[in-house]
C-alpha positions as CSV (number, residue, x, y, z in Angstrom):
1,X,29.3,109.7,-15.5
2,X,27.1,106.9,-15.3
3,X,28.5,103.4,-15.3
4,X,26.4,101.1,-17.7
5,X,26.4,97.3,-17.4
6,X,25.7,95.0,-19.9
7,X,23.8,92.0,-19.3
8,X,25.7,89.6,-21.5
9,X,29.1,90.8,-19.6
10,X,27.9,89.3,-16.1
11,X,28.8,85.9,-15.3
12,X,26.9,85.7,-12.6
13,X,23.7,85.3,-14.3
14,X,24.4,82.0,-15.9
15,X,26.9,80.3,-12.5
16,X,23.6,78.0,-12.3
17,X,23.9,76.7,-15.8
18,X,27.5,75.8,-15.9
19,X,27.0,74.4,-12.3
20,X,24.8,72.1,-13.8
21,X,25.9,71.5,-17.1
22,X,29.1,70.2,-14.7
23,X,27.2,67.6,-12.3
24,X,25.7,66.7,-16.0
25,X,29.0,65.7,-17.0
26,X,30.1,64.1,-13.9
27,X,27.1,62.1,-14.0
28,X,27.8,60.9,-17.1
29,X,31.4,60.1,-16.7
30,X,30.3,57.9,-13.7
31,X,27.6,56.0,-15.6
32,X,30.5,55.0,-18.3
33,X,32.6,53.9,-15.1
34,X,30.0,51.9,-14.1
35,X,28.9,50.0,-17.4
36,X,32.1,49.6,-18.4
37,X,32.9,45.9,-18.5
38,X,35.3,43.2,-19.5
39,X,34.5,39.9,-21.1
40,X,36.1,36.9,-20.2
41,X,38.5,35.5,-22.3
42,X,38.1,32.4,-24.0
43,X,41.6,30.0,-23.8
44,X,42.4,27.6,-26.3
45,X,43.0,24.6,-24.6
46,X,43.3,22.2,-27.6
47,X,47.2,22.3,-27.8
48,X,47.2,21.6,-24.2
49,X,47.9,17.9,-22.2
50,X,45.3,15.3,-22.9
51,X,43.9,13.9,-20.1
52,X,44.9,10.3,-18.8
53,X,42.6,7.5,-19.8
54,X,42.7,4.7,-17.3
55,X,41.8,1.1,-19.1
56,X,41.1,-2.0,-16.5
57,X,41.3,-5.6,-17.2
58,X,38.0,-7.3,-17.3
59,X,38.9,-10.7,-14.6
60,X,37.1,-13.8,-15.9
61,X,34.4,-15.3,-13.4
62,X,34.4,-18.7,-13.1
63,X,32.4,-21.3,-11.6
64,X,33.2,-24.1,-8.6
65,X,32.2,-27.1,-10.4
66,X,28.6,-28.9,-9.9
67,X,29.0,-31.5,-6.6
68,X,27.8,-34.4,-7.7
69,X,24.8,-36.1,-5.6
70,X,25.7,-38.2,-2.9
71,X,25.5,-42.5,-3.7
72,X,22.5,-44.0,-3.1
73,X,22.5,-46.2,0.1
74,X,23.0,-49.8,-0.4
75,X,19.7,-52.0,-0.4
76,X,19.3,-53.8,3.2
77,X,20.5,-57.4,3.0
78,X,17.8,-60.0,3.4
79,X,18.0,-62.1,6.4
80,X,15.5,-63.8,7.1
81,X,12.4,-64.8,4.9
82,X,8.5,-65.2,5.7
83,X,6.7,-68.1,4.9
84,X,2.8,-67.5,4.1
85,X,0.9,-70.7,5.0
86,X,-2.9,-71.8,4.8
87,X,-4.4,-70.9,8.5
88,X,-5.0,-74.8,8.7
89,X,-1.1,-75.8,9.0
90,X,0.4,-76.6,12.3
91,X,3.1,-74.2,13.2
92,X,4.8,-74.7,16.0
93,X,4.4,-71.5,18.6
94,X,8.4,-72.5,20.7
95,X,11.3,-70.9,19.5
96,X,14.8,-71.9,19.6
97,X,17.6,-69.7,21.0
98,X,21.0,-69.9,21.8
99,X,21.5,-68.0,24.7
100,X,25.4,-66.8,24.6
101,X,26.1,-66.6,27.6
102,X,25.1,-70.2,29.0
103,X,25.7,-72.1,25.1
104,X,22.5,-73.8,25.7
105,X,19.5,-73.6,23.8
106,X,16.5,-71.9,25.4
107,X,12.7,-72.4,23.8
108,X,10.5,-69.3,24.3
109,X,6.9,-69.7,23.8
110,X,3.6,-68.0,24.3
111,X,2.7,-67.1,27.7
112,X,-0.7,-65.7,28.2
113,X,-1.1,-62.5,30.6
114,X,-3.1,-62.3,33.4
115,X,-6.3,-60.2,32.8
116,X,-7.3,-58.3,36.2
117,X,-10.9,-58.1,36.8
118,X,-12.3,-54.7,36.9
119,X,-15.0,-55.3,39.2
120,X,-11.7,-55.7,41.8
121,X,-10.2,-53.0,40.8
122,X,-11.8,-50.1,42.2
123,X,-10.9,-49.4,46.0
124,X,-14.2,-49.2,48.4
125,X,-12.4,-47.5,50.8
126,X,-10.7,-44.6,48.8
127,X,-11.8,-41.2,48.6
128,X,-12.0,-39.9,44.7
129,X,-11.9,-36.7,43.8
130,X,-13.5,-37.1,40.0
131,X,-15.3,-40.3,38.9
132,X,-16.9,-41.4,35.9
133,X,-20.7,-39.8,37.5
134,X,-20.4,-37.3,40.0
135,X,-22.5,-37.7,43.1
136,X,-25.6,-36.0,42.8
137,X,-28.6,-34.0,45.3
138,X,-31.6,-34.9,44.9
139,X,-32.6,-33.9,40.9
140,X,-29.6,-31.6,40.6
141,X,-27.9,-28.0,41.7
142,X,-31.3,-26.7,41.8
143,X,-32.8,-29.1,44.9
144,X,-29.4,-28.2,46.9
145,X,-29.7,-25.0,46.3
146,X,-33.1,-25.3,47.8
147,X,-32.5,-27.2,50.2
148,X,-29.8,-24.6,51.7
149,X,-31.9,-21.7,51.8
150,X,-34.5,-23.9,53.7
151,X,-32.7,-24.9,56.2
152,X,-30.5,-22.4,57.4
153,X,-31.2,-20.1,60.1
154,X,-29.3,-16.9,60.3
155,X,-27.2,-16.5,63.6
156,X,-28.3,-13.6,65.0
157,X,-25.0,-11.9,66.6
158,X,-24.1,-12.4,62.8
159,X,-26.8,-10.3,61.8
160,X,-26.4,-7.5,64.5
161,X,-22.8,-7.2,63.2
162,X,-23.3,-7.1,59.1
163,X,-21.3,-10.3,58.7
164,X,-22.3,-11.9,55.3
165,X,-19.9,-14.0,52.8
166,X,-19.1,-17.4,51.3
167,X,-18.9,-20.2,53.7
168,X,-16.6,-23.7,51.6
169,X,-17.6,-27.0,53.2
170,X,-16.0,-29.9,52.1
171,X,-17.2,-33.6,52.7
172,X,-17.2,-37.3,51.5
173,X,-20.9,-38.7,50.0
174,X,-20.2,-42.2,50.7
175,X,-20.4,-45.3,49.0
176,X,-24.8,-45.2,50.3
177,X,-25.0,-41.5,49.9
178,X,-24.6,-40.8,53.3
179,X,-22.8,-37.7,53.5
180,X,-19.5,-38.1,56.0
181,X,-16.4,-36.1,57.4
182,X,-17.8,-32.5,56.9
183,X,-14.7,-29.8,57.2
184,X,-14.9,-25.9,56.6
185,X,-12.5,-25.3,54.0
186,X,-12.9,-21.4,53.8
187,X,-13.9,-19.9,57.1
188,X,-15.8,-16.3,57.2
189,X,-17.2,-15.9,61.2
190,X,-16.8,-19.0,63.7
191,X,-20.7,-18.7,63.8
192,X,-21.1,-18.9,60.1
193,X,-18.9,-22.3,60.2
194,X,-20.8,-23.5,62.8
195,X,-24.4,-22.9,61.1
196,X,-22.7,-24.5,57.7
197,X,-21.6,-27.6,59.4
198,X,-24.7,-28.1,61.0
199,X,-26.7,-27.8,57.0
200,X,-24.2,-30.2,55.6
201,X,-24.7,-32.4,58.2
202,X,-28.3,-33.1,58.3
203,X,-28.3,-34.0,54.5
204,X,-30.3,-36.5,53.3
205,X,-28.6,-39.3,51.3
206,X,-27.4,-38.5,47.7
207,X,-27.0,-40.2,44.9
208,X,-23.5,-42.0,44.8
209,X,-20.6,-41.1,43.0
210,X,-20.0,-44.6,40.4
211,X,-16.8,-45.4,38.7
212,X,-16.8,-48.7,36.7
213,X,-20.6,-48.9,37.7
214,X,-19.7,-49.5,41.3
215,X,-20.4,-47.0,44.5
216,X,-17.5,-45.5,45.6
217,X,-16.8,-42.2,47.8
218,X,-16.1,-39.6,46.3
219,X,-15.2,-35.7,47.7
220,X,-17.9,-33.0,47.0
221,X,-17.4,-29.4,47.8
222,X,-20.4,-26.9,48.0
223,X,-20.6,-23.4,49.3
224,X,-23.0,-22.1,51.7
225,X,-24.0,-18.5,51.2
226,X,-24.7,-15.8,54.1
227,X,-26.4,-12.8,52.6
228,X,-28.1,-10.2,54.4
229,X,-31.5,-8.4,52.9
């Protein structure tokens, strides 16, 4: 005998759809879960305490009274008054004072000062350092300067060596123009000095230094320059 089996009678053929049909449902169970939510609740607090209300007093300002200006200073008592007279009246120039210490009266009257004469009061024999007019060279710092690079001669060990620089002489132009008490005041090579000195020395006269329109002597200063070509 043959068995027969009936489609519709096997489960198997539809396990698939009831396994889905349950993660369906599972799904959807879930997704409520999920969305599901709860409002807040509003609470009525109108019955509730009040809350405190704090009042402050208002202080007054005041004001420190205005200070009232200082009194004015009393007006200086008069002691003594002028008298305006015609330049023609006779007024006599003594004084009279007691003197408080000896009780005796003691005249004061005008007592001319002695006017010193200018023409005496210059020194001949000091040395200025500025005067009223400077001495002078010849026309000016252009014949010096010509007369310098006349007259000096190189010194030759100088020259072998490369020995070049500034060379300050200092002297007196007396009250003729002589020039007097030369003196190296910056020293570059003994040699140099040397050569200076002898330049200064030979000068002719300048033209005097004059303060109050008198000759006087006065300290000049010039530099002699050693420069190699």
């Amino acid at each position: 005998m043959e068995i027969k089996k009936s489609k519709n009678a096997q489960i198997e053929n539809r396990r698939g759809t009831w396994l889905l049909m349950g993660f369906v449902a599972v799904l959807a169970c879930l997704f409520v879960a999920f969305e599901w939510a709860q409002y807040d609740k509003e609470v009525d607090l109108s019955s509730g305490a009040l809350e405190p209300i704090f009042t402050e007093d208002m202080v007054p300002i005041t004001f420190a009274p205005p200070t009232p200006p200082p009194p004015a200073p009393p007006a200086p008592a008069i002691v003594d008054q002028l008298l305006v007279v015609d330049d023609e009246t006779e007024v006599n120039t003594l004084v009279n004072i007691d003197s408080e210490d000896l009780g005796k009266g003691v005249d004061v009257g005008y007592v001319p000062l002695p006017i010193d004469n200018e023409d005496d009061a210059v020194d001949e024999t000091e040395i200025f350092v500025v005067v009223e007019n400077m001495p002078s060279f010849g026309n000016g710092t252009a014949d010096l300067m010509s007369y310098l690079s006349k007259n000096i001669k190189y010194p030759t060990v100088c020259q072998e060596q490369g020995i070049q620089g500034r060379v300050i002489v200092q002297f007196v132009v007396d009250r003729d123009g002589s020039v007097t008490e030369p003196t190296i005041a910056r020293s570059i090579h003994p040699q140099l000095d040397k050569e200076a000195l002898r330049v200064v020395s030979g000068m002719p006269k300048w033209n005097p230094g004059m303060q109050r329109n008198k000759p006087v002597r006065v300290k000049f200063t010039v530099p002699v320059t050693f420069k190699l070509q």
